[in-house]
N, C-alpha and C positions, 0 to 999 in steps of 0.2 A: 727789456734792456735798461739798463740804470743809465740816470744823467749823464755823470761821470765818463760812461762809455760813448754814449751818443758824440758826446762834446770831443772827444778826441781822437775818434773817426770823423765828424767834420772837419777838426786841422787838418789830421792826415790828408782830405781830400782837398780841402783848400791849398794846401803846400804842394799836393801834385800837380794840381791844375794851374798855378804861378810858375811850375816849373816848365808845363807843354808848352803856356803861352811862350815862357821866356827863347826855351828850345825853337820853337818855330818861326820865330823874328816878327812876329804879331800881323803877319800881314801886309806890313808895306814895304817890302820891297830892301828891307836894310836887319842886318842880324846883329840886337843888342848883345853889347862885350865883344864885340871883334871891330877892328881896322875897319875902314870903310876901302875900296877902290874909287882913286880919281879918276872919271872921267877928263879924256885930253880933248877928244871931239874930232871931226872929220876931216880926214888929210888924203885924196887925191882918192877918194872911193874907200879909203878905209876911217871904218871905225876904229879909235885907238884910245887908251888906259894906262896907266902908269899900272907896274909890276906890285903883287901883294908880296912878302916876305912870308916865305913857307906854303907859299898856292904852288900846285903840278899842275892845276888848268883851270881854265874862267868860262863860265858860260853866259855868253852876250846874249840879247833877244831887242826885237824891232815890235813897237808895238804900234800901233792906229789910234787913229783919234778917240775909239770909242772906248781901249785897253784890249784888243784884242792881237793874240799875238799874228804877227804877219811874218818874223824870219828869223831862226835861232841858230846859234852857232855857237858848238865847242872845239876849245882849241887850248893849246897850251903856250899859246902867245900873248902878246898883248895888243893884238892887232887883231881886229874885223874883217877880214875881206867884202866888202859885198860882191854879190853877182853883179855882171854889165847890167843885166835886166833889171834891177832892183831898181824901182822908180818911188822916192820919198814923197811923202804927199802932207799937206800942213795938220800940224797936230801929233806927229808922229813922236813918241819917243822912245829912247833904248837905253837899258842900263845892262850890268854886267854884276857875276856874284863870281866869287874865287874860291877855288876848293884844294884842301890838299888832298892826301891818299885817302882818306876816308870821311870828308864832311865839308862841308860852307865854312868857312872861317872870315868871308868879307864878303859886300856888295855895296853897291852902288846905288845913287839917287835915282828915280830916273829924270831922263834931262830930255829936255826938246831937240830934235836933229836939225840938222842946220837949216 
């Protein structure tokens, strides 16, 4: 295979793999080039958010101290319910991603529960 060739199948492949990263929000919890969702924080057993522009629905999740998930909810509100049973324990946090008809278009930090 000639240099020339070599060399511009590795762009190709470096510009794909700048792309998956970018496409996949790299891992923490937030998807570069979209809105973020404001967390508003907890009001009377619910979890609550300000509205994304152009989301049909957000999916919340409760994680533990160590990052594991403990309680996830979809909804097309902006509102959390938790269960009566849901007992918060320190360390815990929850963030929220927003999607419209077809993909993530926002999310959320995650934030310490109260």
């Amino acid at each position: 295979m000639k240099q020339a060739t070599r060399a511009g199948i590795l762009a190709c492949s470096a510009c794909l793999l700048q792309l998956a990263c970018r496409d996949s929000g790299g891992g923490n919890g937030e998807t570069p080039g979209t809105s973020n969702v404001e967390l508003v924080g907890e009001r009377a057993g619910q979890m609550v958010w300000r509205p994304v522009p152009g989301a049909s629905s957000y999916w919340m999740e409760i994680l533990d101290s160590t990052g594991s998930s403990t309680w996830t909810l979809n909804t097309k509100d902006t509102v959390g319910q938790l269960p009566s049973s849901y007992q918060s324990a320190p360390g815990n946090t929850w963030w929220v991603r927003a999607f419209d008809d077809s993909r993530q278009i926002a999310s959320s930090t995650k934030d310490r529960m109260y």
